[in-house]
Each structure stands twice: as structure tokens, then as C-alpha cells.
C-alpha positions in Angstrom: 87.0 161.5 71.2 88.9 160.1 68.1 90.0 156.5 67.4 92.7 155.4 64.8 91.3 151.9 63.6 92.4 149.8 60.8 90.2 150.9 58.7 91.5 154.6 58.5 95.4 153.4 58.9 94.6 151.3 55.4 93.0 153.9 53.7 95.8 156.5 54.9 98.3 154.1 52.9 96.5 153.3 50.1 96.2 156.9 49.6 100.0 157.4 50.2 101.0 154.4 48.2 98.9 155.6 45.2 100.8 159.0 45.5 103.9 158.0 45.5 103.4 155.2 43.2 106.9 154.5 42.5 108.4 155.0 45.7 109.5 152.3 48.1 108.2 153.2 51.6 111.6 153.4 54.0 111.3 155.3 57.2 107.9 155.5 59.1 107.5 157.5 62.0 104.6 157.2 64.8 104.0 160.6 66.5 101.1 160.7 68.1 99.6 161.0 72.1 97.0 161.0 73.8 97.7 162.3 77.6 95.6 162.9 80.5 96.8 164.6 83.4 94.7 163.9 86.0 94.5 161.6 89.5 94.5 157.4 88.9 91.1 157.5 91.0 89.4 160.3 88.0 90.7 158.5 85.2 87.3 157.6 83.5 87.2 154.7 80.9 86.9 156.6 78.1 90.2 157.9 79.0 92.2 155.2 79.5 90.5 153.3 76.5 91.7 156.6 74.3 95.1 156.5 75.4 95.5 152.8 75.2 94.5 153.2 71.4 96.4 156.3 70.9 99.1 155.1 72.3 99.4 151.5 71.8 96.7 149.9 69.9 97.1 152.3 67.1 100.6 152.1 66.6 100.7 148.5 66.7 98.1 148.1 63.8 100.4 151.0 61.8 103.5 148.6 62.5 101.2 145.9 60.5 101.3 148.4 57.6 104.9 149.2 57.8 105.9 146.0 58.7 104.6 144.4 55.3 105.3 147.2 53.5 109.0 147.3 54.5 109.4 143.2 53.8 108.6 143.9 49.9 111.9 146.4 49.8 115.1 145.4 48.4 117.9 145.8 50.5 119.4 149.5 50.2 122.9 150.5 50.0 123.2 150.3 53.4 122.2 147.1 53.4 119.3 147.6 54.7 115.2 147.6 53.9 113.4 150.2 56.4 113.2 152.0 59.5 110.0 152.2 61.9 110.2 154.5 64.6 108.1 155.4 67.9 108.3 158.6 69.8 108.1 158.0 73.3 108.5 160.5 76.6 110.6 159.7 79.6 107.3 158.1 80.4 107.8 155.1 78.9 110.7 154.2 81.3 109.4 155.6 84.9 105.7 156.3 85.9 104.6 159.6 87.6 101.5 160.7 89.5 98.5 161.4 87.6 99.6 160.1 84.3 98.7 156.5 84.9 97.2 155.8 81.6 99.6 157.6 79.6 102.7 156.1 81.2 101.3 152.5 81.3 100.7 152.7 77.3 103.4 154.3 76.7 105.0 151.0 78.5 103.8 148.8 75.9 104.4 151.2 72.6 108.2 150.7 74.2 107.7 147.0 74.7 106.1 146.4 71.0 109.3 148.5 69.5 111.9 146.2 71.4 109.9 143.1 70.5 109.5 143.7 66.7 113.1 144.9 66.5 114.1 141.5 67.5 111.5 139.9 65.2 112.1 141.8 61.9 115.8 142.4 62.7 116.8 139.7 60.8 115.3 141.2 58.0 117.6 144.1 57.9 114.1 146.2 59.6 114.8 148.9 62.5 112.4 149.1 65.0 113.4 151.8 67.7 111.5 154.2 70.3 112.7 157.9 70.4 112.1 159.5 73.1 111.4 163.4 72.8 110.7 165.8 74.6 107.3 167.4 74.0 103.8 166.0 72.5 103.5 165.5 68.4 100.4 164.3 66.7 99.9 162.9 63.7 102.2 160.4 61.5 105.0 161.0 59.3 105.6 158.8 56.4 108.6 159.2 54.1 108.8 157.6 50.8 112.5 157.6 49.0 
């Protein structure tokens, strides 16, 4: 089982920050899942706690990272200082058998993009979900 904690995230963008040392940090992308397809009643803790952090806990610590780093960029020509986005499944809008823990954290990733759109909208930050079709891992982080 793998975990994304703090700890990692921060030393994933120190790494990227020293880099790209004179680059301003603009779009961030969160593509990762963790699914299991199997019955409510066989979901084991371990599961759920791995797709909770996967898919919620994770992203909401890399929003921390983004977040900040977004807030130190001056606007672009667009008027503008930074795009966060979260890929997301048709599960975040409608639950289906045997992907309980997968839909109900995929919920909340969708519930965290709406609320910090509202928050850091007024400081010309997109926060959006994107919903795709098939699983990505990883994170994408594009520097300008």
C-alpha cells in the first residue's frame, strides 16, 4: 500500500521548485486513483483508508502547495495567477455498486475543487474538477 503524505508532496516541490528555479508555478494537475472494485460488505479498512488518501486526503494537502504557490504569482496576461485542476470520473457525481469507497472520495475531491474555487477565486485562482474517462496516476506540474 502507498500513502502520499506531506512530507513526500513538500519534498516533490522543493525538488521541482529548485529545478525550475526561475519559473512561476501556473497550472497543477492532480491525476491520481486509487479504486477498488469490490462489494460495500468486502471493503476492508485498509481500502477505504487508501482511497480516501488517494483520493481526497492527498489532493487536499497538494492544494496547500499549489495554493501558496499560486498566491506569490503576479497576475498573467490574462489577468490571471494559476490554475489547479482535479481529474475526476463520472463517479464523483452518481455512486455505483461496488465502488463505494472510490465514489464517496471522489465526492469530496469534487466538493474541495468547488469550495476552493469560491475561496481563491477572488484571487484570480481556478480551481475546477475534470472529469475523464479512464484512471491516471501520478501528478503533473507545469512550470511557465
Amino acid at each position: 500500500m502507498s500513502s502520499y503524505n506531506t512530507e513526500s508532496l513538500t519534498s516533490a516541490f522543493k525538488s521541482i521548485a529548485e529545478h525550475w528555479a526561475d519559473s512561476e508555478l501556473r497550472v497543477a494537475v492532480w491525476n491520481a486513483a486509487q479504486i477498488y472494485l469490490k462489494p460495500f460488505l468486502d471493503t476492508s479498512d485498509e481500502e477505504l483508508s487508501e482511497a480516501v488518501n488517494t483520493n481526497f486526503q492527498a489532493p487536499f494537502k497538494f492544494s496547500r502547495l499549489v495554493l501558496a504557490a499560486f498566491k506569490n504569482n503576479e497576475l498573467d496576461e490574462h489577468g490571471k495567477r494559476g490554475c489547479l485542476i482535479f481529474t475526476g470520473a463520472t463517479s464523483a457525481i452518481r455512486g455505483n455498486a461496488n465502488l463505494s469507497a472510490f465514489c464517496g472520495s471522489k465526492f469530496a475531491l469534487r466538493g474541495l475543487s468547488q469550495s476552493l474555487n469560491k475561496e481563491f477565486g477572488i484571487n484570480n485562482i481556478h480551481v475546477r474538477s475534470q472529469f475523464i474517462c479512464g484512471i491516471g496516476i501520478g501528478l503533473t506540474l507545469i512550470h511557465r
